[in-house]
C-alpha positions in Angstrom: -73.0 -177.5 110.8 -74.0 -174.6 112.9 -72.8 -171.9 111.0 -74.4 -173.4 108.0 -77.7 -173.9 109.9 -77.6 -170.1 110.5 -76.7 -168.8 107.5 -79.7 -171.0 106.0 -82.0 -170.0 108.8 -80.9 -166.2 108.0 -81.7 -167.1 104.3 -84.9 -168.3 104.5 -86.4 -165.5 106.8 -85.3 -163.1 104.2 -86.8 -164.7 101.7 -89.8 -165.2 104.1 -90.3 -161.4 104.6 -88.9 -160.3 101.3 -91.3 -157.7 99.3 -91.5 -157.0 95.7 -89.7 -154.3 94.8 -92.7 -151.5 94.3 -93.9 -152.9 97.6 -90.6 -151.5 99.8 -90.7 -148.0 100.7 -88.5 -145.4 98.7 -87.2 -143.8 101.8 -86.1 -145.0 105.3 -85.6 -142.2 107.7 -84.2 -143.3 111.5 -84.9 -140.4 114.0 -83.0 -140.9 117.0 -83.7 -138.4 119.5 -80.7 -137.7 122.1 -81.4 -138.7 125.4 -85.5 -138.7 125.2 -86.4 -140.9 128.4 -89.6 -143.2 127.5 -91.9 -141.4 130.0 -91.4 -138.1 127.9 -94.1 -139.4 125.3 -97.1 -139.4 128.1 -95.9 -137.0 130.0 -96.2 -133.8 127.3 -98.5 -136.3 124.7 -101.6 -133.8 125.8 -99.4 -130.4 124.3 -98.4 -132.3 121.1 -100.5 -132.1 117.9 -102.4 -134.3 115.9 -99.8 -134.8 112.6 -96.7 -135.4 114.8 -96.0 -138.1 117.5 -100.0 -138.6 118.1 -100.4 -139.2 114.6 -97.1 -141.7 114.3 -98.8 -143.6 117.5 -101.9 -143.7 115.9 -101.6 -144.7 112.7 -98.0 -146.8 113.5 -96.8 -149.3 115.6 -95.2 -148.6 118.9 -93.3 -150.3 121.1 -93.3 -149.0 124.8 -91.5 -151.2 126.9 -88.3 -150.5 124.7 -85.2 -150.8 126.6 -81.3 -150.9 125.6 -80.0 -154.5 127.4 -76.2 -153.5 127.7 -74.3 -151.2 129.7 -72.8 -148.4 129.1 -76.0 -146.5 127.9 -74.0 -143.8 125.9 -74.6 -141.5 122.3 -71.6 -143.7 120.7 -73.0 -147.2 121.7 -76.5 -146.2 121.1 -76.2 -145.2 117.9 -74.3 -148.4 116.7 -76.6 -150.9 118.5 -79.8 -149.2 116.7 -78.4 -149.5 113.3 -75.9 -152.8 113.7 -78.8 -154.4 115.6 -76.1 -155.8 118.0 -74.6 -154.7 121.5 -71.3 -153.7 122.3 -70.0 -156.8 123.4 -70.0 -157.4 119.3 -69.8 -153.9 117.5 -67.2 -152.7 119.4 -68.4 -149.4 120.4 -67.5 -149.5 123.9 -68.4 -146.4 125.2 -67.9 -142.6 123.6 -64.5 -142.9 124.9 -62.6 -145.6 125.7 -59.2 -147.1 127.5 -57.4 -148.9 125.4 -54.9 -151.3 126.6 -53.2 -152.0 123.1 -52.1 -148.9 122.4 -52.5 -147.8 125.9 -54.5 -144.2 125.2 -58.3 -143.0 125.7 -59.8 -143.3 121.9 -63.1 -141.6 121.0 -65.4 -143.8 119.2 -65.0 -141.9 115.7 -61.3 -140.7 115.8 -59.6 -141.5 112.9 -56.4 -139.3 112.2 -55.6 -140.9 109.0 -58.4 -138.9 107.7 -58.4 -135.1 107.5 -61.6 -132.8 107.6 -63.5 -131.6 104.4 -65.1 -128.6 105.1 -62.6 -127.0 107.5 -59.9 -125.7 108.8 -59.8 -127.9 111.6 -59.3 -131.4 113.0 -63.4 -132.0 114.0 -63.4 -133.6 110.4 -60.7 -136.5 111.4 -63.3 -139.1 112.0 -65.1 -142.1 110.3 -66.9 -145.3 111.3 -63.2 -147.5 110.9 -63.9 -148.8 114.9 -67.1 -149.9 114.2 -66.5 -153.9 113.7 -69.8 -155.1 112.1 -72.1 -153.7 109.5 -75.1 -151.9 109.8 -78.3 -151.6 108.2 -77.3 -148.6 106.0 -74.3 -150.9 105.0 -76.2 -153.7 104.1 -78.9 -151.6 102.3 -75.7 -150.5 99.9 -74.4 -154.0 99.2 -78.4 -155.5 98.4 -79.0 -152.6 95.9 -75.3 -153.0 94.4 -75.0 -149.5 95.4 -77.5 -147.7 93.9 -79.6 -147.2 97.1 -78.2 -143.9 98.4 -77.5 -143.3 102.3 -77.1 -139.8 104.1 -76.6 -139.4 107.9 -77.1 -136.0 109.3 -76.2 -134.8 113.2 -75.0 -132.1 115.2 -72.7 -134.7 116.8 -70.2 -136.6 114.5 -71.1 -139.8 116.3 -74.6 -139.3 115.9 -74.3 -139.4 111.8 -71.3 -141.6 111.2 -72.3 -144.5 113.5 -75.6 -144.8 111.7 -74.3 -144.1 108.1 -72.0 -147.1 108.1 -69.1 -147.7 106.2 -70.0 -146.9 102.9 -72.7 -143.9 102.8 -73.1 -141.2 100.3 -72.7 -138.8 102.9 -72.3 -138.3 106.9 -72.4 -134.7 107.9 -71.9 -133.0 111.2 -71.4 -130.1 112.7 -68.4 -128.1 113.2 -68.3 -124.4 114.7 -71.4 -122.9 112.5 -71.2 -125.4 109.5 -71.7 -128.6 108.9 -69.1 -130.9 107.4 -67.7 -134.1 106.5 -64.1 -136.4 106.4 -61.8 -137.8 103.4 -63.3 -141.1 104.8 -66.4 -139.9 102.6 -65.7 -137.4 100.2 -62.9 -135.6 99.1 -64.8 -132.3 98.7 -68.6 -131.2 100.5 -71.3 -131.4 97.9 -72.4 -127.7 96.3 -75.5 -128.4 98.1 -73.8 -128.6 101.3 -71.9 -125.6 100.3 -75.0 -123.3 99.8 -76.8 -124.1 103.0 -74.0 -123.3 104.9 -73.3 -120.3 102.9 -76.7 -119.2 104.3 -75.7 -118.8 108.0 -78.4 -120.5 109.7 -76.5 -120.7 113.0 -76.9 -117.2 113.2 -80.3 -117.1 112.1 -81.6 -119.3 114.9 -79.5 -117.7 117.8 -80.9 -114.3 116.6 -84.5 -115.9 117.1 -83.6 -116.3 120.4 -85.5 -118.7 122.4 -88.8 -118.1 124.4 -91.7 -120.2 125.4 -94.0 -121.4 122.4 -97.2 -122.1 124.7 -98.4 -119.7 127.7 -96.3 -120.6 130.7 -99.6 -121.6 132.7 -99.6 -124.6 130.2 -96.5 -126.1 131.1 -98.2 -128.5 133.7 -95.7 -131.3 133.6 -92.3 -129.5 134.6 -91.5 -128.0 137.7 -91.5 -123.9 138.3 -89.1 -121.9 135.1 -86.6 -120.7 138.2 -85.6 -123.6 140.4 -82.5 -124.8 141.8 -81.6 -128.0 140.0 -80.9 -126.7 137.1 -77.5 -124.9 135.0 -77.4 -121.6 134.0 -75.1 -119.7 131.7 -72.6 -117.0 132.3 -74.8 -114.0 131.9 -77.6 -115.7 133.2 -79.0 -114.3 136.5 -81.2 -117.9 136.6 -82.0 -120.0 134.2 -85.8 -118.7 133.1 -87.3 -117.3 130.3 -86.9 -115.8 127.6 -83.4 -116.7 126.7 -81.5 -114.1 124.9 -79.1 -116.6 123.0 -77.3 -113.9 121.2 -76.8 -112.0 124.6 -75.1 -115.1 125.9 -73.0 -115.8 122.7 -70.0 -113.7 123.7 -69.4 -115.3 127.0 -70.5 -119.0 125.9 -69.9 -119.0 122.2 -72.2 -119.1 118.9 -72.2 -123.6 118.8 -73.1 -123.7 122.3 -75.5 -120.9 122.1 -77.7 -123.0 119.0 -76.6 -126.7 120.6 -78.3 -126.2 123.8 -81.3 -125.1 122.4 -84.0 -126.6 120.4 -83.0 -124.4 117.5 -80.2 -127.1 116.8 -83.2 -130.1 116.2 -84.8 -127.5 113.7 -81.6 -126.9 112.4 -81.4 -130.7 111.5 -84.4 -131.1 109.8 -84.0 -127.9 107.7 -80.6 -129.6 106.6 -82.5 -133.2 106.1 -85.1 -131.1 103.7 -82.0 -130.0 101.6 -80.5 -133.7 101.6 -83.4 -135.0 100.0 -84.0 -132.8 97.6 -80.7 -132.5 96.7 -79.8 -135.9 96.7 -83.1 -137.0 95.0 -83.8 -139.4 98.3 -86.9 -141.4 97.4 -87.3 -140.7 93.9 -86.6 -144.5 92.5 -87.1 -148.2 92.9 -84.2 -148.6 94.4 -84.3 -147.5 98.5 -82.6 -144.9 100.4 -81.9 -144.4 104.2 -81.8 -141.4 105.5 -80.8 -141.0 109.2 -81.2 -138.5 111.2 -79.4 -137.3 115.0 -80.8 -135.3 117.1 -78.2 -133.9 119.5 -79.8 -130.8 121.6 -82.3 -133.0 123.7 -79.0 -134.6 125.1 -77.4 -131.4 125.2 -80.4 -129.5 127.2 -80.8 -132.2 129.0 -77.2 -132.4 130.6 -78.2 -128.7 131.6 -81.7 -128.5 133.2 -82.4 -132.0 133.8 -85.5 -134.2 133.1 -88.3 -132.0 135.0 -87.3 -128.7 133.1 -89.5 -126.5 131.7 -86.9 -126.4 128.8 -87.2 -129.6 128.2 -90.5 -129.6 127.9 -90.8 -126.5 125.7 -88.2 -128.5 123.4 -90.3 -132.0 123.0 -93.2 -129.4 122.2 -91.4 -128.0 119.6 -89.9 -132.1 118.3 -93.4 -132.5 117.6 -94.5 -129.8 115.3 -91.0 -130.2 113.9 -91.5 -133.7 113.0 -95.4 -132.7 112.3 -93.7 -130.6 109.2 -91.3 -132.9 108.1 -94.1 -135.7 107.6 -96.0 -132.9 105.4 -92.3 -132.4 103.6 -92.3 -136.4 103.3 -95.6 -136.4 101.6 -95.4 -133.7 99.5 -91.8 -134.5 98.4 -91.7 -138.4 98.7 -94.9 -138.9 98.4 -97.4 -140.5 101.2 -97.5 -144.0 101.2 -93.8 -144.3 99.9 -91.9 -144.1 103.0 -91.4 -145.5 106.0 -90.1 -143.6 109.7 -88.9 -144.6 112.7 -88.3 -142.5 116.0 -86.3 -143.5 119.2 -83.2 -143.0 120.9 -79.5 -143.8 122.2 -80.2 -143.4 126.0 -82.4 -142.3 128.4 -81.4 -140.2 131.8 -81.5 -140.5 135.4 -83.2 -137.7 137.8 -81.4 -134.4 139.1 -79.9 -136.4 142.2 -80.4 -133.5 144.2 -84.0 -133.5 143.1 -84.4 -136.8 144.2 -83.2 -136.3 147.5 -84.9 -133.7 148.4 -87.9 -135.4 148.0 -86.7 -138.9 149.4 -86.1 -141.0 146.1 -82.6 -142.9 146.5 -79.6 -141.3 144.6 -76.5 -139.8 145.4 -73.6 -137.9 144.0 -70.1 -139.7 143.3 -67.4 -138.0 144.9 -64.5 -139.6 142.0 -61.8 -138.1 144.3 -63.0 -139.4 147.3 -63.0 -143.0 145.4 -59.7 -142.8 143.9 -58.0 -142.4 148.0 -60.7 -145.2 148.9 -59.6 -147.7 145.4 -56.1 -146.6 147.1 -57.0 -147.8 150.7 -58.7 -151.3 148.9 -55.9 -151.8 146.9 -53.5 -151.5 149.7 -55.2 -154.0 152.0 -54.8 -156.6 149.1 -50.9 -156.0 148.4 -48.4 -153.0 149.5 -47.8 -151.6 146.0 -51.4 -149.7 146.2 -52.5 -148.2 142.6 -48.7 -148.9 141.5 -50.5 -152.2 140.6 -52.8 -150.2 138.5 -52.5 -148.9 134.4 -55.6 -147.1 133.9 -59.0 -146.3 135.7 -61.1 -145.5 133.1 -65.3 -145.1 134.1 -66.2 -148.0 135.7 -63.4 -149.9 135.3 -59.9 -150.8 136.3 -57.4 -152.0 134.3 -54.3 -153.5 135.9 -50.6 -153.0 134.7 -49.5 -156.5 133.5 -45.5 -156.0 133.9 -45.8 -155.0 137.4 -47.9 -157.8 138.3 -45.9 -160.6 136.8 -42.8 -158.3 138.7 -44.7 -159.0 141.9 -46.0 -162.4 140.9 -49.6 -161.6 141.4 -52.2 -163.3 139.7 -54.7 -160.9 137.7 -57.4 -162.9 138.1 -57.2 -163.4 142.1 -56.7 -159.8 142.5 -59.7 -158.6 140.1 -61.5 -161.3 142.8 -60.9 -159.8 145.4 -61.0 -156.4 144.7 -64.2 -156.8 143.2 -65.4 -158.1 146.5 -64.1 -155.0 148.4 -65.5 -152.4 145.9 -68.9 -154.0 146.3 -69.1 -152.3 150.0 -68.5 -148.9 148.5 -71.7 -146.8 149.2 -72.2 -145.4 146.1 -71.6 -149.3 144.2 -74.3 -151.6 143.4 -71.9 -154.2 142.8 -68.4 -154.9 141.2 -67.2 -158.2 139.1 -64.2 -159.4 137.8 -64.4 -158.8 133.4 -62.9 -161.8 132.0 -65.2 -163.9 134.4 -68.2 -162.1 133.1 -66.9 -162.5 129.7 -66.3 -166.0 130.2 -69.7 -167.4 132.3 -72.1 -165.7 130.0 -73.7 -164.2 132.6 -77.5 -164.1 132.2 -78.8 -162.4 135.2 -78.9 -158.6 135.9 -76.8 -156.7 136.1 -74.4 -158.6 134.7 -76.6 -159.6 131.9 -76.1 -156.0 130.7 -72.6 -155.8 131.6 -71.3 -158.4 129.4 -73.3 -157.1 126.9 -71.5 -154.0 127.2 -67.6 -155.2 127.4 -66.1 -155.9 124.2 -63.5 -158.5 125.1 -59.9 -156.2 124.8 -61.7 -153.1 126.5 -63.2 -154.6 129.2 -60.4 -153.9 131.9 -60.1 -156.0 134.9 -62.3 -155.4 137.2 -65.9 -153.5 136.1 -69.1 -151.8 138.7 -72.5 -151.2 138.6 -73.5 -147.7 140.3 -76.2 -148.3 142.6 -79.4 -146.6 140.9 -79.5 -142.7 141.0 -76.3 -142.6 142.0 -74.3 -140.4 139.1 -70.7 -138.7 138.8 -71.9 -135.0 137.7 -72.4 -131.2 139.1 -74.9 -130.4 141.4 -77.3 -129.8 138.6 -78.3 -131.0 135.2 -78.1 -134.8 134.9 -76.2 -137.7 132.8 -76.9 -141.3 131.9 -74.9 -144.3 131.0 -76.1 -146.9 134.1 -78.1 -150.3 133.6 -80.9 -149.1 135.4 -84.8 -148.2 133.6 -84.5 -144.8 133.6 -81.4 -144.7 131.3 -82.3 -148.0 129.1 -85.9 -147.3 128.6 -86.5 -145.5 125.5 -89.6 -145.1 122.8 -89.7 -146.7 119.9 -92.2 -145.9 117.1 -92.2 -147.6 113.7 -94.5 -144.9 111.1 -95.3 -145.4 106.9 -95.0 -148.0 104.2 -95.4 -151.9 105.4 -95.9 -150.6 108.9 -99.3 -152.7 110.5 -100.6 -149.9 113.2 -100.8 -151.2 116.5 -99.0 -151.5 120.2 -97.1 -153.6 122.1 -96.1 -153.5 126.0 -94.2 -156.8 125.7 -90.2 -155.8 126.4 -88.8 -155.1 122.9 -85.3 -154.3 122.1 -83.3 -151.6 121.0 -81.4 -154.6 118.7 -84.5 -155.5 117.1 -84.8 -152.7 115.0 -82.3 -153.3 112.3 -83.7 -156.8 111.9 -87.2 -155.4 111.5 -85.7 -152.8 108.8 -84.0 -156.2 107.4 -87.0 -157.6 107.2 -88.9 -155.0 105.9 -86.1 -154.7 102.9 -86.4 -158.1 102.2 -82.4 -158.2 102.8 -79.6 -159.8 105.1 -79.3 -158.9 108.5 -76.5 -156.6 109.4 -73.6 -159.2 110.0 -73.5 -159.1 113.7 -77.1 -158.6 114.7 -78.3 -160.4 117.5 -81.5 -158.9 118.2 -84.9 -160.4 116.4 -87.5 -158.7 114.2 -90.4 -157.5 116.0 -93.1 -159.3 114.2 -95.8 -157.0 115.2 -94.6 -154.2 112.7 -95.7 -156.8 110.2 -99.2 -157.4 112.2 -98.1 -161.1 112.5 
């Protein structure tokens, strides 16, 4: 009776919000920027222009108090939850890698070896969406249009277009070395389109540009000074200033890295997007089509230079009048008025620790070899046999070896218990639970709220922690993400276009909601394991 009651319930909101067809937009396209922290949007809104973000708040909806509700708050997971509309816990995209205990190896979220690479000569190609466990939004886009509606992902990472494509696009591309390319999962041979732009060596083209600052360095009031010491530079780098000679640096860092980690590589996805829908006709027919859209450097620059960079904000500068033209591409292409947009992203990211403690913010660096001897010492208070007891310590988590338990007739549970208890007075831990009793109580309270989210039931170990906050396990510069706390689960989220009511909300929305909005604003099923709701707004109701 309750299944029936939701498949009804799921029916009739469907049919509640369902549109006529020449009242659904032509073209979906999902930006999701790589690691852009919420604050990023006030903090440089005064360099941006008029017909790029300020014009998507203005004349869209956004929704600032965005956050991701699971844990871990990684590329892999991010991507999945925005277009399944679900969480881990349900999707199955764990992490970007993950221990598994069935066949007892690290997997990457995309790896698929029974595929091979199209494109190359190389195995960057072996991947496809076949871990992914639920549909997404692309998928069920496909199955409502009996496959006429076409769907295109586009990235620099693999994860960043194959997650969102789904399982059966038109095309996911990535790149690989200088060109972009695709699996046997998709297509047995790259499209001629595909073919040409790569044939035109933009990879080279950028990196020759090099990469220097696009407003006088006196405007740059919201980062700290262009030399300072929280920040990575390259081999060949005396500091890491301006201007950057990227084609200097290629023979000691390489060509990929030289256009990833700079915002050449987000200009080098939209000048592939352009190609996609002309090529590919996106937009031009009743029937809808999704593009979607990665943005990798942001994540990659800000691994390097951290949050307070004048890099980084040099490269949300640029976003902007990148995004600026490809609205003007929309309309001119598309046509205004027949699409729809939105921009957000997988994860946010935590402060330079070393930033923060020098001016007396809590955080702290993990010392992973210092916790390994100190897991050791814990371990061996509980029972002799130390890590012997233990298969795999993977992240946060610790799986135990079941045959040399039941050999020493100890009982998972009670040892998750109390080692649990004991990792809870490590400095650098927040707090450390037992899995399965997470799993099992529901847990509804944070952390664990977000933990249980974030466990898919066969990869959630034994025993899983919380980091206390600003507490990370990186170099002494640059900075990572992947924690509970706000600074890595608050993101924006900006809905821009056809059937979008402008307006703003600072109730907490979530990054689940936004396939059921797009659900709703197709007038088609939810993706099959969505648990987030529709945010109503979007519709001004």
């Amino acid at each position: 009776m309750k299944f029936l009651s939701a498949i009804l319930f799921t029916l009739f909101t469907v049919l509640a919000f369902a549109q006529n067809p020449d009242e659904k937009p032509r073209l979906i396209v999902g930006l999701v920027v790589d690691q852009m922290r919420s604050d990023y949007i006030e903090r440089y809104r005064d360099s941006f222009g008029e017909g790029g973000l300020n014009l998507i708040i203005k004349d869209g909806f956004y929704a600032a108090n965005t956050h991701f509700s699971y844990m871990p708050t990684y590329t892999g997971p991010g991507h999945a939850s925005i277009y399944t509309g679900t969480t881990p816990a349900v999707h199955g995209i764990a992490s970007n890698n993950w221990y598994d205990p069935q066949v007892k190896e690290v997997v990457y979220c995309t790896d698929d070896k029974s595929v091979r690479t199209i494109g190359a000569q190389n195995a960057d190609g072996q991947m496809s969406p076949v871990k992914l466990k639920t549909t997404t939004i692309t998928d069920e886009l496909k199955l409502a249009s009996n496959f006429r509606s076409k769907v295109i992902g586009v990235s620099i990472k693999d994860r960043g277009a194959i997650l969102p494509a789904g399982h059966v696009p038109d095309g996911a591309y990535w790149l690989s070395n200088t060109d972009f390319i695709t699996s046997s999962f998709f297509a047995d041979e790259l499209p001629s389109w595909v073919v040409d732009f790569n044939a035109e060596k933009w990879v080279d083209h950028y990196v020759d540009e090099g990469w220097g600052l696009l407003l006088p360095a006196d405007q740059y009031t919201s980062s700290l000074a262009d030399e300072n010491p929280y920040e990575y530079a390259w081999e060949g780098e005396e500091a890491s200033t301006f201007p950057k000679d990227l084609r200097g640096l290629v023979e000691s860092n390489g060509l990929n890295n030289m256009l990833r980690y700079s915002p050449h590589g987000n200009s080098l996805i939209f000048q592939f997007a352009e190609a996609a829908v002309k090529s590919e006709d996106l937009g031009k027919d009743a029937d809808t089509d999704f593009l979607a859209l990665g943005f990798s450097s942001t994540d990659y620059l800000g691994h390097n230079y951290g949050p307070r960079a004048m890099e980084i904000e040099d490269t949300y500068i640029r976003l902007d009048r990148e995004i600026e033209k490809f609205i003007g591409f929309l309309n001119e292409e598309v046509g205004e008025g027949n699409y729809t947009l939105f921009i957000t992203s997988d994860h946010g990211a935590a402060e330079v620790p070393q930033y923060a403690i020098d001016n007396q913010i809590p955080a702290g660096y993990v010392d992973e070899k210092g916790d390994m001897a100190i897991l050791d010492s814990l371990l061996q208070s509980i029972h002799p046999k130390g890590m012997d007891l233990i298969e795999k310590v993977d992240d946060n988590k610790v799986f135990f070896d079941r045959a040399v338990l039941a050999e020493e007739g100890v009982d998972v549970l009670d040892i998750s218990r109390k080692l649990a208890e004991k990792l809870t007075a490590v400095k650098s831990i927040y707090a450390a639970y037992p899995s399965k009793e997470l799993i099992w109580g529901g847990a509804n309270q944070f952390p664990t709220d977000k933990l249980v989210r974030g466990l898919y039931p066969v990869f959630s170990g034994d025993v899983t922690w919380v980091r206390e906050s600003g507490w990370i396990s990186y170099s002494n510069v640059g900075t990572t993400h992947g924690s509970p706390w706000n600074y890595d689960t608050h993101v924006p989220l900006m809905f821009y276009g056809k059937g979008v009511t402008p307006g703003k909300t600072h109730r907490e929305t979530h990054i689940c909601d936004i396939a059921p909005t797009l659900s709703m604003l197709f007038g088609i099923p939810l993706p099959s394991g969505a648990t987030g709701k529709p945010i109503l707004e979007v519709f001004g109701k």
